[in-house]
C-alpha positions as CSV (number, residue, x, y, z in Angstrom):
1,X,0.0,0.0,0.0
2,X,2.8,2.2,0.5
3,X,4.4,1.1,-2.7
4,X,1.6,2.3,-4.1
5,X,0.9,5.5,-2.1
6,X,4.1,7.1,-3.7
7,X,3.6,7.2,-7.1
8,X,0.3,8.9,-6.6
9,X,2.1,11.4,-4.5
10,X,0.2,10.7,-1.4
11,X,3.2,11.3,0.7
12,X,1.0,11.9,3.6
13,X,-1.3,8.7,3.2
14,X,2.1,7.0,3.3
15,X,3.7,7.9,5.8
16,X,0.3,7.7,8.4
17,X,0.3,4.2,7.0
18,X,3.9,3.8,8.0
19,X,3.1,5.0,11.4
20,X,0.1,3.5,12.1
21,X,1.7,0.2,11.8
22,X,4.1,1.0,13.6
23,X,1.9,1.7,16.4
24,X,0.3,-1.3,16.2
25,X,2.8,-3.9,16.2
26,X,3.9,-2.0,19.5
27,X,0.3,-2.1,21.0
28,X,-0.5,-5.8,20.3
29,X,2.7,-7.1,21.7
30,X,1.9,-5.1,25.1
31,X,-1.2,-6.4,24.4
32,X,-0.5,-9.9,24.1
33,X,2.6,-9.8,26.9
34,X,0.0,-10.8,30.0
35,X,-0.4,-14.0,28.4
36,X,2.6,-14.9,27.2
37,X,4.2,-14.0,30.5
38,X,1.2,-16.2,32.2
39,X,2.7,-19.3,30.1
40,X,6.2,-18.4,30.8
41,X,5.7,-18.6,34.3
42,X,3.9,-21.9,34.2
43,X,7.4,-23.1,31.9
44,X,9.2,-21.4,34.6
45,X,8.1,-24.2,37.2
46,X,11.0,-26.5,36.3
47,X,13.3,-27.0,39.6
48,X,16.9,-26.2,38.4
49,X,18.9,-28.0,41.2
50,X,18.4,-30.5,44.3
51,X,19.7,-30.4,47.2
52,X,21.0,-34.3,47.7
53,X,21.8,-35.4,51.0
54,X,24.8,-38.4,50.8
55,X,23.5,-41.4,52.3
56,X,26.6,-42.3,54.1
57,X,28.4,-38.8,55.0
58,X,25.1,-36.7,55.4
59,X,26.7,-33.9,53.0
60,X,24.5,-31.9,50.8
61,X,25.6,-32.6,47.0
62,X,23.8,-29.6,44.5
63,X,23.1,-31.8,41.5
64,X,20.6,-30.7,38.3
65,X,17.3,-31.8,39.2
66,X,17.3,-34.1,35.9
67,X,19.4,-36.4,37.1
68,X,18.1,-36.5,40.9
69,X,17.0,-40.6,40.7
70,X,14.5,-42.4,42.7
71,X,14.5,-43.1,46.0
72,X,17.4,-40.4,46.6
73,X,17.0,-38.0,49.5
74,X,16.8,-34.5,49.1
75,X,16.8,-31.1,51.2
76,X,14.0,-28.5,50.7
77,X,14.8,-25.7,52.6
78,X,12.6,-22.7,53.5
79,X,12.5,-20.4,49.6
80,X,13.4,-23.8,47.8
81,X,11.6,-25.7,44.8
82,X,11.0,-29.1,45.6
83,X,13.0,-30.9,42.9
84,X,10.9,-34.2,42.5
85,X,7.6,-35.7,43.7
86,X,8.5,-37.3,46.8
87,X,7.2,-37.9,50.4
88,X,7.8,-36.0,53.4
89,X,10.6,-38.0,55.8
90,X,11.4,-35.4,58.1
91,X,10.2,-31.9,58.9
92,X,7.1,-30.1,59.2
93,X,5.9,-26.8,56.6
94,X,3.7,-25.7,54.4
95,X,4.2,-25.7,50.8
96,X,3.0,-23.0,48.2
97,X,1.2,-25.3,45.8
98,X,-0.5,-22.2,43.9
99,X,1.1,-22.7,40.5
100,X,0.2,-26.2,40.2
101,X,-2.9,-26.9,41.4
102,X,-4.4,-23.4,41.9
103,X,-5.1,-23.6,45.2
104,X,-4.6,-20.2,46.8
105,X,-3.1,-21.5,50.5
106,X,0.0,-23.0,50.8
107,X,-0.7,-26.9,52.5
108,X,0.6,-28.6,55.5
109,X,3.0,-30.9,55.0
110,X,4.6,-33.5,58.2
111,X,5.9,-36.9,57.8
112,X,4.2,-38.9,55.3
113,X,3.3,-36.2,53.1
114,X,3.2,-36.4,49.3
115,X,4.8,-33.9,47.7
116,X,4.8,-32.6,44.0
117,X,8.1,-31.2,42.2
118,X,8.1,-27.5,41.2
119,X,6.0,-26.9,44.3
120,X,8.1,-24.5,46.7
121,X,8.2,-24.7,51.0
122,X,7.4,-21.2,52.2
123,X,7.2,-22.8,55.5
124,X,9.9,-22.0,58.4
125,X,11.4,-25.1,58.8
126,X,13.4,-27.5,55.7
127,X,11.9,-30.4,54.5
128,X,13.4,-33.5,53.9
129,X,11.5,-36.0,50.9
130,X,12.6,-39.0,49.0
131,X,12.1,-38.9,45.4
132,X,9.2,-41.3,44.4
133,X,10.2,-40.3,40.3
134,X,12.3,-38.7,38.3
135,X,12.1,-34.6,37.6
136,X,10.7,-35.6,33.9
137,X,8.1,-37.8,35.2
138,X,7.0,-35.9,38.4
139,X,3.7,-33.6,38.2
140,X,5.0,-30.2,37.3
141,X,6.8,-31.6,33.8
142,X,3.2,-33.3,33.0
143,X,2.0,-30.3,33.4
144,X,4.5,-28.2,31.3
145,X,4.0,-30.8,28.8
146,X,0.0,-30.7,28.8
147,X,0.8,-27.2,28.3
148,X,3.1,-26.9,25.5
149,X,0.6,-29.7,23.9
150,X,-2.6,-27.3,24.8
151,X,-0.5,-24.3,22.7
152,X,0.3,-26.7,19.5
153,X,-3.5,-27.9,19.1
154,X,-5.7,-26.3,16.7
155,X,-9.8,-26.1,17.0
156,X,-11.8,-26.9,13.9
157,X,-12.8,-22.9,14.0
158,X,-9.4,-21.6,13.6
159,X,-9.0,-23.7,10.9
160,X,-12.4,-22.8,9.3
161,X,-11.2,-19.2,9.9
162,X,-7.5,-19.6,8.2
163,X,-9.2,-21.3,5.0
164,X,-11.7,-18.6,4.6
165,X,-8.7,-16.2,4.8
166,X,-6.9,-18.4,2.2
167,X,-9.4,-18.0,0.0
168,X,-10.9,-14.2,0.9
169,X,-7.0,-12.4,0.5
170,X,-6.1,-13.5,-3.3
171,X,-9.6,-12.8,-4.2
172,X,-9.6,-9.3,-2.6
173,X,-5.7,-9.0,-4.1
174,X,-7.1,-9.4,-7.2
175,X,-9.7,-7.5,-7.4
176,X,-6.9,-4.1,-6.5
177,X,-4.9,-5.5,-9.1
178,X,-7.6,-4.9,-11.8
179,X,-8.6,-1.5,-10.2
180,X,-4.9,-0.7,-10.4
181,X,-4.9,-1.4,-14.4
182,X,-8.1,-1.6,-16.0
183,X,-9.9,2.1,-15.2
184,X,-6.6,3.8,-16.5
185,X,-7.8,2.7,-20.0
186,X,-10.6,5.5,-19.2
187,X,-8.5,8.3,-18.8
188,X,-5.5,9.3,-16.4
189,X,-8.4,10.5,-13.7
190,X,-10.3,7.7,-13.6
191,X,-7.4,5.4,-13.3
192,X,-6.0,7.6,-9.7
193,X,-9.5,7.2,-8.6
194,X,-9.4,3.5,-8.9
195,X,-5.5,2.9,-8.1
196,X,-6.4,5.1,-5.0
197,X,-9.6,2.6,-4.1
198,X,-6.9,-0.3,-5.1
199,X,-4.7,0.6,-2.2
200,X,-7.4,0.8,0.1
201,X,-9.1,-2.7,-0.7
202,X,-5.5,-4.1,-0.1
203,X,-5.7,-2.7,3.0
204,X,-8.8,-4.7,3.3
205,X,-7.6,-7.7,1.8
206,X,-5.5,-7.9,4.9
207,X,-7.1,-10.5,7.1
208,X,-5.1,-10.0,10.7
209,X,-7.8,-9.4,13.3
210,X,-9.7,-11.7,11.2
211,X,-7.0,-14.4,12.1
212,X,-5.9,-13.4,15.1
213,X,-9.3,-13.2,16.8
214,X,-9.7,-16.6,17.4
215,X,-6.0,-17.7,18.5
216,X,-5.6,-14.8,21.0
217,X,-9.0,-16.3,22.8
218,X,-7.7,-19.4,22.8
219,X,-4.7,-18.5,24.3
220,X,-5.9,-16.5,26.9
221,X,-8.5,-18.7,27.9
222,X,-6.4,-22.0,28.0
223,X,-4.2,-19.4,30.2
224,X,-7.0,-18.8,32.6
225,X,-7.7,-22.1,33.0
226,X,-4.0,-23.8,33.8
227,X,-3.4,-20.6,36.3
228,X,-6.8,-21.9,38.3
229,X,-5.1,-25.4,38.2
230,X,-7.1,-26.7,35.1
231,X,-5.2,-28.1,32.2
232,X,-6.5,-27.8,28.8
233,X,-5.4,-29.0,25.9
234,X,-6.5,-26.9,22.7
235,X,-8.9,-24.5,21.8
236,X,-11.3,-27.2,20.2
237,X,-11.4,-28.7,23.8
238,X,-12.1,-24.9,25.2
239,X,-15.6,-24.9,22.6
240,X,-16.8,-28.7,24.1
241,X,-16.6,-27.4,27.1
242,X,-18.9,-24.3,26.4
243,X,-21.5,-27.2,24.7
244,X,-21.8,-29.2,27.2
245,X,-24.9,-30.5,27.7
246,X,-24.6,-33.9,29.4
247,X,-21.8,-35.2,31.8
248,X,-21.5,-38.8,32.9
249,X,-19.2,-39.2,36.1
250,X,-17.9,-41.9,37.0
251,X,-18.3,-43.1,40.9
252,X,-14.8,-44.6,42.2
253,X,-12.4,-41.8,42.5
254,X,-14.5,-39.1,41.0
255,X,-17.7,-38.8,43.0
256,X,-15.8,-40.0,45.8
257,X,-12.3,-39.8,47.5
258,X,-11.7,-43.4,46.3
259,X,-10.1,-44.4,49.4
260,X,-12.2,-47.0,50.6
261,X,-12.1,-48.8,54.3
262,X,-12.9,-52.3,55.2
263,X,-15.9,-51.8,57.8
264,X,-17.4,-55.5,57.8
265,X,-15.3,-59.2,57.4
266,X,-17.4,-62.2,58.1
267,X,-15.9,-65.9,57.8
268,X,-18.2,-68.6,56.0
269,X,-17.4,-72.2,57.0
270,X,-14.5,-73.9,59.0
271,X,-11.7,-71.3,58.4
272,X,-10.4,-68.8,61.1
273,X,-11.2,-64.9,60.7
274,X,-7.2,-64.6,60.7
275,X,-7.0,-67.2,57.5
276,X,-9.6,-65.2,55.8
277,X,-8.3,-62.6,56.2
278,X,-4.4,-63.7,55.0
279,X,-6.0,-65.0,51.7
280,X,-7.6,-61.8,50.9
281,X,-4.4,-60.1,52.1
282,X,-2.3,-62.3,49.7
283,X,-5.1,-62.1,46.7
284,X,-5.5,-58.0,47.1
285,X,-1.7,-57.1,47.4
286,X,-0.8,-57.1,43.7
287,X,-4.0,-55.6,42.9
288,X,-3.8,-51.8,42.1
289,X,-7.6,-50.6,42.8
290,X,-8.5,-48.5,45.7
291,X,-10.5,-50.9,47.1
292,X,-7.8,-53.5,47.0
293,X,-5.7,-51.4,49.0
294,X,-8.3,-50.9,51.9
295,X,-8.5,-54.7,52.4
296,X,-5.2,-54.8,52.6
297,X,-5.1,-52.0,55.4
298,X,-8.5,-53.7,56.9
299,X,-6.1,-57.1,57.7
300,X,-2.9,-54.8,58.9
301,X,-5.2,-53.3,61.1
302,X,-5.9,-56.2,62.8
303,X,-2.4,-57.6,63.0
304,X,-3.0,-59.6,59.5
305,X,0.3,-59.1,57.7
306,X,0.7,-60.9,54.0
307,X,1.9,-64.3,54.8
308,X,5.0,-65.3,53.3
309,X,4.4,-69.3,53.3
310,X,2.0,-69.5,50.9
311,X,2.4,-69.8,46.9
312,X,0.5,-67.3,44.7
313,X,0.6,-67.6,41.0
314,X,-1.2,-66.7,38.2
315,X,-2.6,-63.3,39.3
316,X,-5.5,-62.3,37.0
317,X,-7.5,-59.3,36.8
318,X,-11.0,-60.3,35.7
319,X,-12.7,-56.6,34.8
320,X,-16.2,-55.3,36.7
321,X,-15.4,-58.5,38.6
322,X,-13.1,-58.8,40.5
323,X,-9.6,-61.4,40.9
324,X,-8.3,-64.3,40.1
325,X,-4.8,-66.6,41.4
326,X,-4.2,-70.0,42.3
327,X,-3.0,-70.3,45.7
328,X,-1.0,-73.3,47.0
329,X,-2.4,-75.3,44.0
330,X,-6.0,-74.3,44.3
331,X,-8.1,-71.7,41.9
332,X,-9.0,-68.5,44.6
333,X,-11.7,-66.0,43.4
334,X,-12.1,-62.7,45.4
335,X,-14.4,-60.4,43.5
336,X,-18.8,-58.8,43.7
337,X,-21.8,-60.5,43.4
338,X,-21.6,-60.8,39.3
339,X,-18.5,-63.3,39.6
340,X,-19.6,-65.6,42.0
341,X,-23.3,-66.0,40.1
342,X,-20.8,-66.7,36.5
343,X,-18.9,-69.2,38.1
344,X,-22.1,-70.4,40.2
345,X,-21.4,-70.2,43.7
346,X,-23.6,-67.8,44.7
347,X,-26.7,-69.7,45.2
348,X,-24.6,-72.1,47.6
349,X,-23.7,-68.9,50.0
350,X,-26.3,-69.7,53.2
351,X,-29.2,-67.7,53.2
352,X,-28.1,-65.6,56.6
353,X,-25.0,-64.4,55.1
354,X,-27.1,-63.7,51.4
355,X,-29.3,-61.5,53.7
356,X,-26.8,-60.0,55.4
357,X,-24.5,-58.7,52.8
358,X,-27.9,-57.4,51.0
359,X,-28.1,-55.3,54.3
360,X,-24.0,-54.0,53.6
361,X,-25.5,-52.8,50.4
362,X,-28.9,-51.1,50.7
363,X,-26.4,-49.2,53.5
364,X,-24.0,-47.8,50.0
365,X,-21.7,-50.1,51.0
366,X,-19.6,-52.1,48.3
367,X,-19.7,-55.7,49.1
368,X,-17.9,-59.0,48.1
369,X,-16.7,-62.4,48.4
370,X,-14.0,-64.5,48.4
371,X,-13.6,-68.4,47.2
372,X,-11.5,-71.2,47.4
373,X,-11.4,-74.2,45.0
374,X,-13.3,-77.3,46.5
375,X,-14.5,-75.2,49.4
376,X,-16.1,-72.4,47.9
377,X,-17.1,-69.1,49.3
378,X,-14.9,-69.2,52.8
379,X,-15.6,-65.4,53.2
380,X,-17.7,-61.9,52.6
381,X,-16.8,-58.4,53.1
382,X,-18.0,-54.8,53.0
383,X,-15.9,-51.4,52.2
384,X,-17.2,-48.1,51.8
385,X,-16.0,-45.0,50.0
386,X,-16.3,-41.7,51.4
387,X,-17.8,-39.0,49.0
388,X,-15.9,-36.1,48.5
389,X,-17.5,-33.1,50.2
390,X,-17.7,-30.7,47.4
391,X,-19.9,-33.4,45.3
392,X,-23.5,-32.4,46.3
393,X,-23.0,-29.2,45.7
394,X,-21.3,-29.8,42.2
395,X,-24.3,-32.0,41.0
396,X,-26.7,-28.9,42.4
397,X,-24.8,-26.3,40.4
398,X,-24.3,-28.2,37.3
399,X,-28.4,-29.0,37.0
400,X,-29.3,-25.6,38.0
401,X,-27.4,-25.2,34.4
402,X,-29.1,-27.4,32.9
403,X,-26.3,-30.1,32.3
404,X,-27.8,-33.7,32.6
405,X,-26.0,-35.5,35.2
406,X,-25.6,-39.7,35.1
407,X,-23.3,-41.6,37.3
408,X,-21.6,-44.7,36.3
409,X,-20.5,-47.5,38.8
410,X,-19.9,-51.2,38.7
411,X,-21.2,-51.0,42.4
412,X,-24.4,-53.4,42.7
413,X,-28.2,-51.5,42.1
414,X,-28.7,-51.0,46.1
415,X,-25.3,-49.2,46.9
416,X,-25.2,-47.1,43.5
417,X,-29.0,-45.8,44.4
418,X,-27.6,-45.0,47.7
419,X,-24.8,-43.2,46.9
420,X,-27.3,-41.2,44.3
421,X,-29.5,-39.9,46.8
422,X,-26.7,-39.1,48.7
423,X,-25.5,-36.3,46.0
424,X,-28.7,-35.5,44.1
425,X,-28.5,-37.9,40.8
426,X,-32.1,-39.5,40.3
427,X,-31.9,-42.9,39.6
428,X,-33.7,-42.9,36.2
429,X,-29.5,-41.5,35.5
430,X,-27.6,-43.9,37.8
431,X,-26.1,-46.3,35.6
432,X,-24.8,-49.8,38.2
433,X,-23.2,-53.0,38.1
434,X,-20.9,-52.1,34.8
435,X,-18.1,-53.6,33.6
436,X,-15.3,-51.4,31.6
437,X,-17.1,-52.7,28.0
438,X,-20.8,-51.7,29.3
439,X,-19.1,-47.8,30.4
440,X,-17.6,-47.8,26.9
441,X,-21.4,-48.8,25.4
442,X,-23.2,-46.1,28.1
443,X,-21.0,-43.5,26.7
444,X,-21.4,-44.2,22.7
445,X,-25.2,-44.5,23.2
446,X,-25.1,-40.9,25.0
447,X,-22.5,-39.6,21.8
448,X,-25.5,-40.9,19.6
449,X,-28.2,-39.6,21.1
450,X,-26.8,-36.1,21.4
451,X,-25.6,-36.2,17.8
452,X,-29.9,-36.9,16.9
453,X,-30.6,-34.0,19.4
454,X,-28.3,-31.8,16.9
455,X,-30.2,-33.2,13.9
456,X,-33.5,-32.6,15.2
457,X,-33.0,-28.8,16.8
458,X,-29.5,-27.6,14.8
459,X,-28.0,-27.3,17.9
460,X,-24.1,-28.4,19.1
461,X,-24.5,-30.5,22.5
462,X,-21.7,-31.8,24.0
463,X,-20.9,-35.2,26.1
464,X,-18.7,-34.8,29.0
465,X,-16.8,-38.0,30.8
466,X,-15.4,-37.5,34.1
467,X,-13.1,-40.2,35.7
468,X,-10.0,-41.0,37.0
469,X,-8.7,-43.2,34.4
470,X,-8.6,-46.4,36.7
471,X,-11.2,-48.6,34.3
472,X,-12.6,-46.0,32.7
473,X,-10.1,-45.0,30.0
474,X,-11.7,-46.1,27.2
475,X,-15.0,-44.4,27.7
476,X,-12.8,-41.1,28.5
477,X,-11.7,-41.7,25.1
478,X,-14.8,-41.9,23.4
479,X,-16.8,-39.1,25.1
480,X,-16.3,-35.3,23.3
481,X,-14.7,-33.8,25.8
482,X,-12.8,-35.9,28.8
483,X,-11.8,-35.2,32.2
484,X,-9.0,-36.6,33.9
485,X,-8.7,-36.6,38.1
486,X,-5.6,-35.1,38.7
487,X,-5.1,-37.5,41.3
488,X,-5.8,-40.5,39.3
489,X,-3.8,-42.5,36.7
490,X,-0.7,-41.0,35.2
491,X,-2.4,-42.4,31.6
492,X,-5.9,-40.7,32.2
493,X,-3.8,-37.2,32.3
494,X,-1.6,-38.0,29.1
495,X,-5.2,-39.0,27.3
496,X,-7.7,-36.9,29.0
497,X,-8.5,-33.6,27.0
498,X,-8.7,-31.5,30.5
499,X,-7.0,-32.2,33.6
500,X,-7.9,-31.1,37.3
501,X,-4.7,-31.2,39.1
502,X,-6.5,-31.2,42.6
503,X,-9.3,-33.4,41.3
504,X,-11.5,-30.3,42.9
505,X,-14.8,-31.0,41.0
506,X,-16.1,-27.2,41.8
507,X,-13.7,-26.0,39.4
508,X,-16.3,-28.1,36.6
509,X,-18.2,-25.1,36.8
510,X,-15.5,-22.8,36.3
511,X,-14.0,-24.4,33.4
512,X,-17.8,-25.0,31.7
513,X,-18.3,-21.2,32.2
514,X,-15.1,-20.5,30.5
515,X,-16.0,-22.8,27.9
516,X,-19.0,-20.5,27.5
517,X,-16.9,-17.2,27.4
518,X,-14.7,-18.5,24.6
519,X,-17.2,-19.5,22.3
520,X,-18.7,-15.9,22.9
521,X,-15.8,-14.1,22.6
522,X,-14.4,-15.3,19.2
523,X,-18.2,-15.1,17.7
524,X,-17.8,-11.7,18.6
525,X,-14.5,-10.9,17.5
526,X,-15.3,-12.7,14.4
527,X,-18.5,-11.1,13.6
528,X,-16.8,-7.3,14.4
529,X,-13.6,-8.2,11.9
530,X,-15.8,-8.8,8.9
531,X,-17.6,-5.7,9.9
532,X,-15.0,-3.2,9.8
533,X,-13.9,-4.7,6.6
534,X,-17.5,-4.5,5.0
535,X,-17.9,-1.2,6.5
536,X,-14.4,-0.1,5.1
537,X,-15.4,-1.4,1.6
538,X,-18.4,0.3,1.7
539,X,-16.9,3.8,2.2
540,X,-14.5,2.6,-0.7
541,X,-17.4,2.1,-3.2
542,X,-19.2,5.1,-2.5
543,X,-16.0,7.6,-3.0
544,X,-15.0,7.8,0.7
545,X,-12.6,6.2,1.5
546,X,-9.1,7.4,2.1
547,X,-5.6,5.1,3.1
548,X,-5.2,6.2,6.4
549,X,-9.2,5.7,7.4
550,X,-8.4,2.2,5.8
551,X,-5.1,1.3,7.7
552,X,-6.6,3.1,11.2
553,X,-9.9,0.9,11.0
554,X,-7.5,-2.2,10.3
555,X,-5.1,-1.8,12.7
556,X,-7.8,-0.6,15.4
557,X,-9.6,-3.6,14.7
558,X,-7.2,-6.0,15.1
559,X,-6.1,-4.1,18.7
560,X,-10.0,-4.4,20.1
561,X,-10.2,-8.3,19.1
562,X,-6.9,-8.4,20.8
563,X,-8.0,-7.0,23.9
564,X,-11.2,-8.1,24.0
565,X,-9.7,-12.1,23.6
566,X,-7.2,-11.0,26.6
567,X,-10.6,-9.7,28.7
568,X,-10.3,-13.7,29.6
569,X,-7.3,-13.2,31.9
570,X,-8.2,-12.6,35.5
571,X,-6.7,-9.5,36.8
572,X,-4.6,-9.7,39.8
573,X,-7.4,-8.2,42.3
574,X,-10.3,-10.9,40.2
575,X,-7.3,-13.4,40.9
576,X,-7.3,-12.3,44.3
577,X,-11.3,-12.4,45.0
578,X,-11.5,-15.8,43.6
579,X,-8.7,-17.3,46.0
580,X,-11.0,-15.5,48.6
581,X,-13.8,-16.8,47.6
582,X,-12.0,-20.9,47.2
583,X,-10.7,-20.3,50.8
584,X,-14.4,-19.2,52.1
585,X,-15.9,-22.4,50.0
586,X,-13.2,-24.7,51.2
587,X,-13.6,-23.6,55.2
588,X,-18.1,-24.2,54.8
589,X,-17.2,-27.7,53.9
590,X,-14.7,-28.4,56.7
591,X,-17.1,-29.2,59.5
592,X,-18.9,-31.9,56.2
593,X,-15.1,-33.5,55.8
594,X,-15.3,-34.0,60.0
């Protein structure tokens, strides 16, 4: 355009075009600094160094926190990052967690503590922790990495909006180049006029707040988001979010705390208490479920410790059903209600014990059984999982916006419909007694439906999973948008498309509203782009227009989408209320945790 200005000898179109640009590359890089600082911080969170303590002479060795291995024992004193995740083995603070998980206090932390690298101790006292992995496995580089992956990702609109450019620009570009040419055959007036209206439609032809309205929301909301503890990953995930229209949660892990407890243990036959309980101690051990684990506590409580004499071999997982081994020669089965009615022993368990176990779970208890080859069921138990306190109030928030709400659980009927009353899900949407396959099916049907729903009324409705990626991968997989636990399997965070670092489920609400703001926010920016540039060629067709009107509009266009994508990004005092307001929602449901 300037190129052109010259010839004409509009030396003072030229140079305001010259200027104006100027201007603007200066205002959309101050613009744009908020977020790319945000993101640079969250990089940022790498430890640098360790402080290893020699096993044998005590010393404190600085070493890179790359090569820090597992199981090594490092100092974190008052200031410090910790380098690795790890578990507290001495000292007592409280560590800033802020920058990882959003949450605005720093924690306790005393002996036994986990601990999460890049996290830093602004207690008084130093910490001493032993490494449970390696700096590039612990929690802060998943994060970076989700991150860096959220950044790379592309949404369906941006590319819709890049094609459109693609084909918009040439076709604008040549229609100045046949202004520039053609009307001079009419007379050396007629061809300025047109060259003149030429310059400005290149000026038009130049799509950058077109373009850059959508990425700049993205990047400011996916900013938002990871600085509140939520890790997104794309724009395209961003829009789901802000369609959602049905979530399906799933029970173990999600709903609740998924640490169970062993409340009830009763023996069936000739064996001891103390040998039932060994043989579910020695069946549960190599198991990785949560409820596993709280049998295993259950016997140590009792002074039942894995016994050593006996031979275990051929430890199977049987899915939505429980385990299989054989044990000193002899097949053992420890799983619910569905196993033992496949391999027919449930119709031998005495009528007393039937009844009684029925009782565990019309309580919401999660109820079992365990077997023995030639002697069948020797033993039945009970564990319960404590919901998490913020769940009630979730479900509540999330209907009030009219999101459909189903929970899935391989729980039997009874305990699942007792767990739903607990939180508010009516059980017309409580989904029991799954296995992995029948989540999977649940979870396509619901994909399905919602794509008729968007036949019949033209509207976009998303499907949301929420899990913690124990047994429910695959249906995290198929849903449209998928929610990972933060506190639940490493794999459920690589696949998930967002990630709640402290498994908080209020911040579901948060992240939906976002969602929302996004899908507003580049509608608008999109919809004011094109109407500066129609407006602009509109002035240009009727004799009005002039290059520095042109280059002003374009430039000041491309500045308000800016601005108006970064309106996404709290402010320090919005920052500031909301950590208020988390503290203030955390301390109401403190008496509900005792």
């Amino acid at each position: 355009a300037v190129l052109g200005a010259l010839p004409l000898q509009e030396y003072t179109e030229s140079a305001a075009v010259c200027f104006l640009f100027s201007i603007s590359e200066a205002l959309e890089s101050r613009a744009t600094a908020r977020a790319r600082n945000a993101l640079s911080a969250i990089v940022c969170l790498r430890p640098e160094h360790a402080n290893v303590i020699n096993p044998y002479t005590k010393a404190i060795v600085v070493l890179p926190a790359s090569v820090v291995a597992v199981g090594s024992v490092v100092s974190v004193r008052t200031g410090d990052k910790v380098p690795c995740d790890g578990v507290v083995i001495e000292g007592k603070s409280h560590v800033d967690e802020s920058t990882l998980t959003g949450e605005s206090r720093p924690i306790s932390k005393t002996k036994g503590s986990k601990v999460s690298g890049g996290t830093i101790n602004t207690g008084s006292t130093q910490l001493v922790i032993k490494t449970t992995a390696t700096s590039e496995s612990s929690a802060v580089s998943r994060l970076i990495r989700l991150v860096e992956e959220a950044q790379s990702n592309r949404s369906e609109t941006e590319k819709m909006v890049d094609t459109f450019a693609k084909i918009y620009t040439p076709f604008v570009i040549l229609a100045a180049l046949c202004m520039c040419t053609i009307p001079w055959a009419f007379g050396r007036e007629v061809g300025i006029f047109w060259s003149k209206n030429a310059l400005v439609t290149i000026v038009i032809a130049c799509p950058c707040a077109l373009i850059i309205s959508t990425p700049v929301t993205y990047v400011a909301g996916l900013t938002a988001a990871a600085q509140r503890g939520v890790i997104v990953k794309g724009g395209q995930h961003l829009e789901s979010l802000g369609r959602t229209k049905s979530i399906a949660f799933d029970k173990t892990g999600t709903l609740s705390e998924g640490m169970f407890q062993l409340l009830e243990m009763r023996e069936i036959g000739k064996m001891s208490r103390r040998e039932v309980l060994e043989y579910l101690a020695l069946m549960e051990a190599p198991a990785s479920h949560p409820l596993s684990e709280a049998i295993v506590k259950g016997a140590l409580n009792e002074g039942v410790s894995i016994p050593k004499h006996i031979e275990l071999k051929d430890h199977t997982l049987l899915p939505g059903e429980g385990i299989t081994a054989v044990v000193n020669g002899k097949t053992v089965h420890v799983g619910n209600k569905k196993l033992f009615q496949r391999i027919g022993l449930y119709d031998k368990l005495p009528t007393e014990h039937a009844s009684l176990v029925d009782e565990w779970a019309n309580a919401g208890g999660t109820t079992g059984f365990i077997s023995i080859a030639g002697e069948g069921i020797i033993g039945s138990y009970c564990v319960a999982d404590k919901i998490r306190a913020e769940t009630k109030e979730v479900v509540q928030d999330l209907k009030k916006m009219g999101i459909e709400i189903t929970m899935l659980t391989g729980d039997l009927r009874p305990a699942a419909v007792g767990i739903g009353s607990q939180i508010g899900i009516d059980n017309g949407f409580i989904k029991s007694e799954l296995l992995p396959e029948d989540k999977l099916s649940a979870i396509e049907n619901e994909v399905a439906a919602s794509r008729d729903k968007d036949r019949c009324w033209k509207a976009k409705r998303a499907v949301m999973m929420v899990g913690d990626g124990v047994n429910d991968a695959p249906a995290l997989a198929l849903a449209d948008v998928s929610v990972a636990m933060g506190e639940g399997a490493a794999l459920a965070m690589e696949t998930s498309d967002v990630t709640l670092m402290d498994s908080d489920l209020r911040k579901l609400h948060y992240i939906i509203h976002m969602g929302k703001r996004v899908i507003r926010t580049i509608a608008v920016n999109i919809v004011f782009s094109l109407l500066v540039k129609g407006l602009v060629g509109g002035f240009m067709l009727a004799g009005r227009g002039s290059l520095w009107a042109a280059i002003a509009s374009d430039v000041g266009a491309m500045l308000l989408v800016t601005l108006n994508g970064m309106r996404l990004l709290p402010s320090s005092k919005k920052k500031n209320d909301l950590a208020v307001a988390d503290d203030a929602k955390k301390n109401a449901l403190e008496p509900n945790l005792v």
